[in-house]
N, C-alpha and C positions, 0 to 999 in steps of 0.2 A: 532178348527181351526179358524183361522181370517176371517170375512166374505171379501167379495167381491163386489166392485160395479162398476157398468159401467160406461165409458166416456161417457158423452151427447156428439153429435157435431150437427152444423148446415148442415152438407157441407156430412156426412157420417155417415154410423150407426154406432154403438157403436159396438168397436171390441173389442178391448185389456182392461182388467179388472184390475184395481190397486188395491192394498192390504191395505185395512185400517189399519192404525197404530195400535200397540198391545201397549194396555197398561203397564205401567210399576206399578209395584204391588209392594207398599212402606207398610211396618211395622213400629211401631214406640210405644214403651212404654209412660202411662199417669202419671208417676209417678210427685211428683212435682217437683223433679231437672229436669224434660226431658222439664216440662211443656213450657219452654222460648224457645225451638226447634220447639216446633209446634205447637206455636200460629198462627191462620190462614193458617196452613198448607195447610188443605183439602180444603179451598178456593185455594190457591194459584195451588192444582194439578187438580183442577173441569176439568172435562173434558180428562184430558191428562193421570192421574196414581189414583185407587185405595192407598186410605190409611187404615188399620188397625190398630188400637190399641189391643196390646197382652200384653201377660208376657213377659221380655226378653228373659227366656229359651223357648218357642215356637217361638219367631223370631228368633233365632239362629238357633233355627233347623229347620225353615222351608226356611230360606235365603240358610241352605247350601245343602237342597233338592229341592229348584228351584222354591219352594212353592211362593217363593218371589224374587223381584227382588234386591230390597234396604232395610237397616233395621236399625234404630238405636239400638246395641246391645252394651253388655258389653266387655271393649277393650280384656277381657283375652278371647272372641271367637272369636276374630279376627284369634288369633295364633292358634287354634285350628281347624278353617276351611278351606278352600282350596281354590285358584283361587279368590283372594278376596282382596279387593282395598280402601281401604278410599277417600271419593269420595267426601268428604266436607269438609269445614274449619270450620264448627259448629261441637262443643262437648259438653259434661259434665267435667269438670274440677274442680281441688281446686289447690291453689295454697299457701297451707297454711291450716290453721284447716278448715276441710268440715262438719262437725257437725252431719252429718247423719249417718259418719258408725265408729263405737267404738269398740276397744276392751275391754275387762276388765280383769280383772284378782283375782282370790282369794288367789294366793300364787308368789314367788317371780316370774318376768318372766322367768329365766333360770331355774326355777325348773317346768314349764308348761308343764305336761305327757298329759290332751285331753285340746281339745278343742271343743266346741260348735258354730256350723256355724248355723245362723240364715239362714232358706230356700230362695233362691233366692238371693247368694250370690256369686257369683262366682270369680267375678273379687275382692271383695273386701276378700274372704275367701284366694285367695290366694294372693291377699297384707299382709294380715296376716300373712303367713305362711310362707312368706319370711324373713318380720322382726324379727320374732322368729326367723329362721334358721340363717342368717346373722347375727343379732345383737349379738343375745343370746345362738346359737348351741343347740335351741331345736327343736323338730321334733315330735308334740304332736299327740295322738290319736283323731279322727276327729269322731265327731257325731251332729248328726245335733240336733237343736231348733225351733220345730216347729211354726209357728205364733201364735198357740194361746194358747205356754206356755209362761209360764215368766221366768225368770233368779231362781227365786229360785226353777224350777219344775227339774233344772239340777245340777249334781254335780259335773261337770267341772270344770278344772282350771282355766279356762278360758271361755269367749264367748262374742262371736261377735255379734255385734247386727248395725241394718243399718236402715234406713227411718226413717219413726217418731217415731217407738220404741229409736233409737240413740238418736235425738231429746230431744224429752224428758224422761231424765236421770231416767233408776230405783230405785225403794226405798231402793235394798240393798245396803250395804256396802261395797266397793269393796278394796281390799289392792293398785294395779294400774288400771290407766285410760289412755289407749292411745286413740288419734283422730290420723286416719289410715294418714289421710292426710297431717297432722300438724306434725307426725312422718316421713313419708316420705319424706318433705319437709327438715326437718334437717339434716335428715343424708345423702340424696342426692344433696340436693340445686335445687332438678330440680318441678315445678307443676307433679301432678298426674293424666290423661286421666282416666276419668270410664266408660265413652259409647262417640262414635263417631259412625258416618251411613258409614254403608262399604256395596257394591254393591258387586256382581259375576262379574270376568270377564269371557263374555261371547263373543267368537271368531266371527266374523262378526255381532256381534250384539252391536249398542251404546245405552244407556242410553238418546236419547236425549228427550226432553217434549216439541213439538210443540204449538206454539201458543201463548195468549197474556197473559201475567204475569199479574193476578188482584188480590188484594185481597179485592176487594171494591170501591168505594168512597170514603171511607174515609183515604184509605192507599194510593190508584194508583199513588199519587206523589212522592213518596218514590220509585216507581217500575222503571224500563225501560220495556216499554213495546213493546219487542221486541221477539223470538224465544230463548228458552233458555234450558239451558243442568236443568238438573234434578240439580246438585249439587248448580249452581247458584240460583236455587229457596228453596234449602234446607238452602242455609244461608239468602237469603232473608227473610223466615220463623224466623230464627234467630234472624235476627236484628229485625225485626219487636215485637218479644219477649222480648228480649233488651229494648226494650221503651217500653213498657208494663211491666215493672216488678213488679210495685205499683198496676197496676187493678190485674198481675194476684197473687201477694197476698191479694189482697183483697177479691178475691173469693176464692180463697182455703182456707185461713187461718180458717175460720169456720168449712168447709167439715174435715176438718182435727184435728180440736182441737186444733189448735195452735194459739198461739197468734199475732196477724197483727205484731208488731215490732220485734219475732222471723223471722215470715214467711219474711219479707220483708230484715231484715238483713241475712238471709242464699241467698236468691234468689239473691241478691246485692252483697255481700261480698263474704259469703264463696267460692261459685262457681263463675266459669270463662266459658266463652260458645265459646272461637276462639280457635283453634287448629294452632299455630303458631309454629315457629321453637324449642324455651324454649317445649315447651309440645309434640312436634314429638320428642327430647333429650331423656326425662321424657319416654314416652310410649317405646322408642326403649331399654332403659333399664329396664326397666319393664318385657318386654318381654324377655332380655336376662339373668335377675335372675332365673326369671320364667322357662326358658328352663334349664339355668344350672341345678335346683334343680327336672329337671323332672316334672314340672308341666305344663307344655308346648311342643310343638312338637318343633323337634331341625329345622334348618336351616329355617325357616319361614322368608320372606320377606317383609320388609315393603314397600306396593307401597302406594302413591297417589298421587291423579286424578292432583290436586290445589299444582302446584311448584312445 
């Protein structure tokens, strides 16, 4: 329960008790595409909102059990969960080849009976499984790839592989190579959403984050420091990531094994971080192949917060 503290007065004793603000309890994955979302994040909510870092499958499910209040999650559980709002203009996006999540294929696409989903794939398992269906009228048998097989421990027609496994290309020999995003981009003309932060809507309760937006001295010029809703600090976080996208591949690129002018050209190039009208186009159909082909719950609404 929220604690309780009293009025001081000069003039009368403290009678009526106000209810200290309750935290807003924000999730958010570390992976490196998220990483330009929540640079200086937890500075920026010090005080106002608990931040976590999880898996995307434990923020899903714990945003749609109440576990959490906000979450950056992957856009295919958006359509999946309930009472649920995209609350910022920061995403993950590609607008064009995104480098990280690949198909492959050992036999022609239209002849694809399984396929192999790398774990922790969700939204990109089923961008896949739409382009088969759509392009190609196949509807492959689905087994998963664990992370710490390789492509040759499976004997798939196919398999999907995402992060830096995608990144950097396997030693086998594959007959096709799609890029999920550079394919999508074609046949739709429209960028592809992979996670955006989507809150609960919850009935007399706002999202808002009291108090003075900092993320330091060395950023507060950049801020208005003013009283502000959660989403306006979730893009603040953004932009602030946005200019930092040469430090922060400079530090990952090692943790990772990658090489600084890979890291720096995916973090720059392949991915886009604003959720603008082109990419609400893009996710609203996304969602609605998704649903035709059953992989989506039907009549799902897209609200949000921002326009």
């Amino acid at each position: 329960m929220p604690a309780t503290l009293p009025i001081e007065s000069n003039s009368t004793p403290a009678s009526a008790p106000t209810v200290a603000p309750q935290r807003v309890a924000v999730g958010a994955v570390s992976y490196l595409n998220s990483k330009p979302l929540i640079e200086g994040l937890d500075e920026l909510l010090e005080g106002h909102a608990t931040l976590r870092l999880d898996y995307p499958s434990r923020l899903a499910d714990d945003l749609a059990s109440g576990a959490l209040d906000v979450a950056l999650i992957p856009s295919i559980e958006y359509f999946r969960g309930q009472n649920y709002e995209i609350i910022s203009d920061a995403c993950v996006a590609a607008h064009g080849p995104v480098l990280s999540v690949k198909l492959y294929s050992r036999v022609p696409w239209g002849e694809v009976k399984s396929l192999a989903l790398d774990e922790g794939s969700r939204t990109s398992a089923t961008l896949a499984r739409i382009l088969l269906a759509e392009r190609h009228g196949v509807f492959p048998k689905l087994e998963p790839l664990p992370l710490d097989h390789r492509t040759q421990d499976s004997s798939a027609d196919a398999i999907l592989l995402i992060g830096d496994r995608a990144i950097s290309p396997p030693h086998e020999k594959f007959l096709g190579t799609w890029d999920l995003g550079e394919e999508w981009l074609e046949w739709t003309g429209l960028p592809f959403v992979f996670a955006m932060w989507v809150g609960r809507r919850v009935e007399g309760r706002g999202l808002m984050v009291d108090g003075q937006n900092s993320l330091g001295k060395s950023s507060s010029s950049t801020l208005n420091p003013q009283p502000s809703t959660i989403d306006h600090l979730l893009s603040a976080a953004r932009d602030l990531g946005v200019a930092r996208l040469d430090d922060i591949a400079r530090r990952e690129a090692p943790l990772l094994g990658l090489s600084l002018p890979t890291t720096v050209s995916y973090l720059s190039e392949n991915l886009q971080y604003h959720l603008g009208p082109a990419e609400r186009n893009g996710l609203k159909l996304f969602y609605e192949l998704a649903a035709g082909l059953g992989l989506a719950p039907a009549d799902v609404e897209l609200r949000f917060r921002q326009g």
